[in-house]
C-alpha positions as CSV (number, residue, x, y, z in Angstrom):
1,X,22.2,9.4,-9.5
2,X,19.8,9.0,-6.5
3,X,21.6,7.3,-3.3
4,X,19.9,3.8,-2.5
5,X,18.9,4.6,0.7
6,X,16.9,7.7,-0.5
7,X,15.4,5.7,-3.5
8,X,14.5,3.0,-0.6
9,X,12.9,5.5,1.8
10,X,11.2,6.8,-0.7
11,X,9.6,3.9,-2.3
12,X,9.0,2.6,1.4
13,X,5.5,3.3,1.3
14,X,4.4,1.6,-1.7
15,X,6.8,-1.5,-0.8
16,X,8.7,-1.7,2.8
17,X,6.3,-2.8,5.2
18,X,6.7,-3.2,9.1
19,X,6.9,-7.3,10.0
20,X,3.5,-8.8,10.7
21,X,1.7,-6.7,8.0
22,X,1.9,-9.3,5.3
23,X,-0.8,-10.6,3.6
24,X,0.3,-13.9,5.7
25,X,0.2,-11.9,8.8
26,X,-3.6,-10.7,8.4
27,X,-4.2,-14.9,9.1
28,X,-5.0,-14.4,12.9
29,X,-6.1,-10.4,14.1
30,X,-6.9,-9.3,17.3
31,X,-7.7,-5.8,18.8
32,X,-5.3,-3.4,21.1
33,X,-8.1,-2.8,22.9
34,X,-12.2,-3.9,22.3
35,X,-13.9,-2.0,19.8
36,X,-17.0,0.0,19.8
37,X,-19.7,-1.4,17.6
38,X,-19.3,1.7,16.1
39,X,-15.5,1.0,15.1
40,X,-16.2,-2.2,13.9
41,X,-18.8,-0.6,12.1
42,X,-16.3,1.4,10.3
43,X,-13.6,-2.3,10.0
44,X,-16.6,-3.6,8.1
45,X,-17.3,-0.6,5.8
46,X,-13.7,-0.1,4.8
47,X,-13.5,-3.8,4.1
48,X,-16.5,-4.0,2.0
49,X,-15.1,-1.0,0.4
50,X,-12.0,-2.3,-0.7
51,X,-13.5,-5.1,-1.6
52,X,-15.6,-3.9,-4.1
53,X,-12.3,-2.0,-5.7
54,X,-11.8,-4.6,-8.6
55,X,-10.2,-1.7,-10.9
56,X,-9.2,1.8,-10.7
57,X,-7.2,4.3,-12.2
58,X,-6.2,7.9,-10.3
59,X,-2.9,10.4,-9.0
60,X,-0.7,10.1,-5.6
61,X,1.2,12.1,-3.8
62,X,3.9,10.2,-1.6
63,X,6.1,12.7,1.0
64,X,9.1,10.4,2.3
65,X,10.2,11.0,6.2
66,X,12.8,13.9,5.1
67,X,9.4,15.8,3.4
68,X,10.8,15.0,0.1
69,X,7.5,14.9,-2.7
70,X,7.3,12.5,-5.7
71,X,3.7,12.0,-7.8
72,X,2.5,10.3,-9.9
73,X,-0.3,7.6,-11.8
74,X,-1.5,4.6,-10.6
75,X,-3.7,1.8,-11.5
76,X,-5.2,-1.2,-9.6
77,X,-6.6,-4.1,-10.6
78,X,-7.4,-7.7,-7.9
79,X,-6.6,-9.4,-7.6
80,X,-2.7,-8.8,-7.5
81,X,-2.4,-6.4,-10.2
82,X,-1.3,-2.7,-9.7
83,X,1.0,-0.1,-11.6
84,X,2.5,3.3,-9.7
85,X,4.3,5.2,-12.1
86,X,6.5,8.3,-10.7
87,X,6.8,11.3,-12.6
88,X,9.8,12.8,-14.3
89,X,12.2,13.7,-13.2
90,X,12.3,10.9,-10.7
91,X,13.1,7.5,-12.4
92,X,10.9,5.2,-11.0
93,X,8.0,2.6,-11.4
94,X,6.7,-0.3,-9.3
95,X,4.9,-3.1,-11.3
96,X,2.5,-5.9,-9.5
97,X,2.0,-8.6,-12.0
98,X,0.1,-10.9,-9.1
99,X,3.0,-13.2,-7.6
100,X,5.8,-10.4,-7.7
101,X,5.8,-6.3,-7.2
102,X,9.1,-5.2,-9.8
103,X,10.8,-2.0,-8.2
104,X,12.2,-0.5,-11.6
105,X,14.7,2.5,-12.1
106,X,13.5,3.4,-15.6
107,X,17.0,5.5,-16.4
108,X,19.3,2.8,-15.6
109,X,16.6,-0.4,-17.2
110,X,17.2,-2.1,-13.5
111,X,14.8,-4.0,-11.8
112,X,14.3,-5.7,-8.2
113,X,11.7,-7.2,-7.0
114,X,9.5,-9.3,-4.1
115,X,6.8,-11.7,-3.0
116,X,3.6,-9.4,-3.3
117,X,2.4,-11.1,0.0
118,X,5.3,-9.1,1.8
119,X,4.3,-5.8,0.5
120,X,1.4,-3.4,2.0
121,X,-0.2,-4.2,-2.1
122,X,-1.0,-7.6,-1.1
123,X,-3.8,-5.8,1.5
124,X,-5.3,-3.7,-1.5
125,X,-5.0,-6.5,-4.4
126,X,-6.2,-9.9,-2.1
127,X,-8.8,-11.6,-3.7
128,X,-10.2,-11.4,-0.8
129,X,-9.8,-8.2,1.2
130,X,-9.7,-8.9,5.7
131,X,-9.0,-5.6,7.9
132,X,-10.0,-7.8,10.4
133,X,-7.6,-11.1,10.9
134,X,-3.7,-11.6,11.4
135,X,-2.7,-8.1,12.8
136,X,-3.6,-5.8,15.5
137,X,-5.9,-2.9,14.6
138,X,-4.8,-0.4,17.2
139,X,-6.3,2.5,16.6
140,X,-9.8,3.8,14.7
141,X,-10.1,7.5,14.3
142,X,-12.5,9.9,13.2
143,X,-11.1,12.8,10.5
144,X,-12.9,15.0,9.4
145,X,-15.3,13.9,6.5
146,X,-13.8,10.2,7.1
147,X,-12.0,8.1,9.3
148,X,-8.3,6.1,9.4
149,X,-7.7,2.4,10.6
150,X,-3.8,2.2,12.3
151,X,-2.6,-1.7,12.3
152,X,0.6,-3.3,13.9
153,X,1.9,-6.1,14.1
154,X,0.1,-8.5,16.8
155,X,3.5,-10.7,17.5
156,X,5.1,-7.6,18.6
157,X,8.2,-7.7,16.5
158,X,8.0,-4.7,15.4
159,X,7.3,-1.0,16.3
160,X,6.1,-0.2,12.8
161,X,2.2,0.4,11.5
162,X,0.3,1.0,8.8
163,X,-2.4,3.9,8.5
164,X,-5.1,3.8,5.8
165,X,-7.2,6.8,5.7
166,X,-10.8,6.6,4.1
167,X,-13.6,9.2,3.2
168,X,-17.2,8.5,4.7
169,X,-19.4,9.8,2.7
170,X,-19.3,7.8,0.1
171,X,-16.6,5.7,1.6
172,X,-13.6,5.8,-0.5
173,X,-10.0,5.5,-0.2
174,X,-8.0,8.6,0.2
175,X,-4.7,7.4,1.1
176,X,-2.0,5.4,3.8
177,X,0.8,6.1,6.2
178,X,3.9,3.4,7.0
179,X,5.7,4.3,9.9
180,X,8.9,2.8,10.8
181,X,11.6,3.6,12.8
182,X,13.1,5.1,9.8
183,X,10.1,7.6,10.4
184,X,6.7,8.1,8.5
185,X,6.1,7.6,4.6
186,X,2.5,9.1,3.4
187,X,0.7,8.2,0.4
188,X,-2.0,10.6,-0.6
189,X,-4.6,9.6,-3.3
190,X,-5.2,13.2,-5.2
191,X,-7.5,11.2,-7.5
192,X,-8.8,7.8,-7.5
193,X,-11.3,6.9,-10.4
194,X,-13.0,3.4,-10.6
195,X,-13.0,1.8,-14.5
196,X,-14.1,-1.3,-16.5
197,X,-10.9,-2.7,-17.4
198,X,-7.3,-1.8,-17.6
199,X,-5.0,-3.1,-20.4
200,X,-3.0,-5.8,-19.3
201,X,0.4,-4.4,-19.9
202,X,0.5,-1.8,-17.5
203,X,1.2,-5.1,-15.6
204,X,4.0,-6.5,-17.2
205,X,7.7,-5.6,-16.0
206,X,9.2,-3.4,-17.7
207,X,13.1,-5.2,-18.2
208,X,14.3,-8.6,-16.9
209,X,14.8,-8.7,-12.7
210,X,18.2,-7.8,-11.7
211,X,17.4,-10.1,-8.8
212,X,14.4,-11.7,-6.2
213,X,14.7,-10.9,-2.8
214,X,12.6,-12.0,0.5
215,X,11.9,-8.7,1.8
216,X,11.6,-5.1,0.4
């Protein structure tokens, strides 16, 4: 049987996010320090981007902060909607059915879950997407072939942040880092494929909640 604490770190960055990041917390932004027109360039280009991702289908990769490696589908749908299913032999699958995000351990038939507004989902599945209110964007670097947005938390309660990395050219989501003091969780979207509808009971959750709880 897995040990919670290894099943929490590594669902921590599909759920666990640092305090501020919330879809509450993106209410009043503000910058570390002033951007470049060219940065905000980039804020805007993401945004638009993400906005425009109404439903899509593709492959992760997630790496935990021991460099442990689970994969495997996921599908979005905004607003609220989104489905990451793990592959065997690991046992588990988060559901977002648009108020709650269901953490499920498909061997036992257990299920936990939270407020999707305090989980990093609620910054892909908003109805409407803002990059640029309620936390501090800290950092806007160039990769190569793209470029990554870091965001903290502007009421400095927290050391924690949240990467996204994106392609340029066309723009397009490639993937996310959480890091906490529990260390660094990275998403990595192998695939990402953009469709015309998805059936709505990839959405539903799959047993009864064991329980609803405030915070991941």
């Amino acid at each position: 049987m897995t040990h919670p604490m290894n099943r929490r770190a590594a669902l921590a960055g599909l759920i666990a996010l640092p305090a501020g990041l919330t879809a509450a917390g993106l209410a009043g932004a503000a910058f570390a320090a002033p951007l470049s027109a060219a940065d905000k360039a980039l804020v805007d280009k993401a945004t638009a981007y993400l906005q425009g991702l109404t439903s899509a289908r593709g492959r992760f990769i997630q790496t935990d902060p021991r460099g442990s490696q689970t994969q495997g589908d996921f599908y979005l749908q905004r607003p609220g909607k989104a489905r990451f299913a793990y592959d065997a032999p690991a046992s588990k699958l988060l559901v977002s059915d648009g108020r709650f995000v269901s953490e499920a351990d498909t061997r036992l038939k257990t299920v936990n879950r939270y407020p999707l507004g305090q989980t990093p989902l609620a910054l892909f599945l908003a109805q409407d997407v803002r990059l640029d209110k309620g936390v501090v964007i800290s950092r806007v670097s160039r990769l190569d072939g793209g470029f990554s947005l870091t965001m903290s938390d502007g009421r400095k309660q927290t050391r924690g942040s949240l990467t996204m990395n994106f392609s340029d050219s066309p723009v397009g989501l490639m993937g996310w880092v959480v890091t906490t003091v529990q260390g660094s969780t990275r998403v990595r979207l192998t695939s990402l494929e953009r469709v015309g509808g998805l059936d709505a009971k990839l959405f539903a959750t799959p047993f009864p909640p064991a329980r609803t709880t405030g915070r991941p």
